[in-house]
N, C-alpha and C positions, 0 to 999 in steps of 0.2 A: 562756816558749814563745809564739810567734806564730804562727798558722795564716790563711786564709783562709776568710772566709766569705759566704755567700749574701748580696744585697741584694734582689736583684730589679731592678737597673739597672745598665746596663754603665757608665755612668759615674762609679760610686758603687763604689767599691772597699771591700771589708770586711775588717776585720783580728779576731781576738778571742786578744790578748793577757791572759797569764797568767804571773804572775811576771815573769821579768825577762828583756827584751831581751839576748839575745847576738849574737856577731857570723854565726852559721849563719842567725840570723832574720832577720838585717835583710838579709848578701849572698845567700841562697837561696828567703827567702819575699818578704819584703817588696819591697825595689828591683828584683825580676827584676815582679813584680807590677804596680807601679806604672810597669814601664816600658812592659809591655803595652798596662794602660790607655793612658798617654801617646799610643802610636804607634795608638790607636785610637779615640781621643775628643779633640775640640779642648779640653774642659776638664773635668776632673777633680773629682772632689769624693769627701772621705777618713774611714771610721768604722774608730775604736778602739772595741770592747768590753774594758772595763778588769774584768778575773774577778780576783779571789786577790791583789788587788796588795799586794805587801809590800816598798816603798820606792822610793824615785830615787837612783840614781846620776848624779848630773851630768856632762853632757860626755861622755856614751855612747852610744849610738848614735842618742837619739830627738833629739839635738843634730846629728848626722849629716843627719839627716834633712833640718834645715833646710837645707842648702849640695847636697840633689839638684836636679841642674840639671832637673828639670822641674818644680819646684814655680812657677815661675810659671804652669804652667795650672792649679793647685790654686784653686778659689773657695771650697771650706768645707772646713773639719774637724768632725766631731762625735764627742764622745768620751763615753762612756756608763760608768760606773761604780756601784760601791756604796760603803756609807756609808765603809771605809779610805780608800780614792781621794775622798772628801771631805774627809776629816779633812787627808789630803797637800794637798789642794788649799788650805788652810788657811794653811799654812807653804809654798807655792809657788806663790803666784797668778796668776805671769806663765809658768807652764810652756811654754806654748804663744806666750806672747806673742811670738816672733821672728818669727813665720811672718806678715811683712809684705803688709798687701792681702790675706789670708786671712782669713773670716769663720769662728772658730773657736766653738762654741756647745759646752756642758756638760749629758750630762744622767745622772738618778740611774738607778741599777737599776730597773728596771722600765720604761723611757720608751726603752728598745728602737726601739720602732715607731716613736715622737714621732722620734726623733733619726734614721731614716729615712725617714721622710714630709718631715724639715725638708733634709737632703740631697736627697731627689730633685727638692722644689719648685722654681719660678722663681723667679730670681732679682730682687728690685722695680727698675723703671726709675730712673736715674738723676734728678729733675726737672731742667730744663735752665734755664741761667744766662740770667734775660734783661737 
């Protein structure tokens, strides 16, 4: 189940996923969500709270996810879990790894706040090539 929730910045979209992505989640909460945001922030920045996680299905909807055409105003993901979503994390290292030019950061249960205080920060300047 995926639901919507609170950040405290409109640019910072909240998700607090639990169990497992279906397709009611991803075409009824999620992409109607994030299309909002899209059409209301030049750029995006995206939390997963990962509760009760019990496996990955590959090539399901969180793979979906990568080919929404608005992910390139995506600048971070932060995905927040407890110790299972560690252990998965383990045996799936690059989960997240498609999401090209996405600063995507990990954090354990408890680091809630940390993992939106690092979404809503600025972003560090580029130093320039001389």
């Amino acid at each position: 189940m995926l639901e919507r929730m609170a950040t405290g910045a409109g640019d910072v979209v909240g998700f607090r996923f639990d169990g497992e992505m279906t397709e009611t989640d991803y075409t009824g909460t999620l992409i109607p969500a994030l299309e909002k945001a899209r059409k209301d922030h030049p750029v995006l920045r995206i939390l997963f709270h990962i509760v009760d996680f019990r496996g990955w299905k590959p090539h399901g909807y969180w793979e979906r996810l990568k080919d929404w055409p608005g992910m390139g105003k995506v600048e971070r993901i932060a995905i927040v879990g407890g110790e299972k979503w560690e252990e998965w994390m383990n045996h799936l290292p690059g989960l997240f790894s498609g999401f090209t030019g996405i600063d995507v950061r990990y954090f354990t249960e408890g680091h809630l706040d940390a993992a939106i205080a690092w979404l809503r920060g600025p972003i560090p300047a580029e130093p320039e090539m001389v």
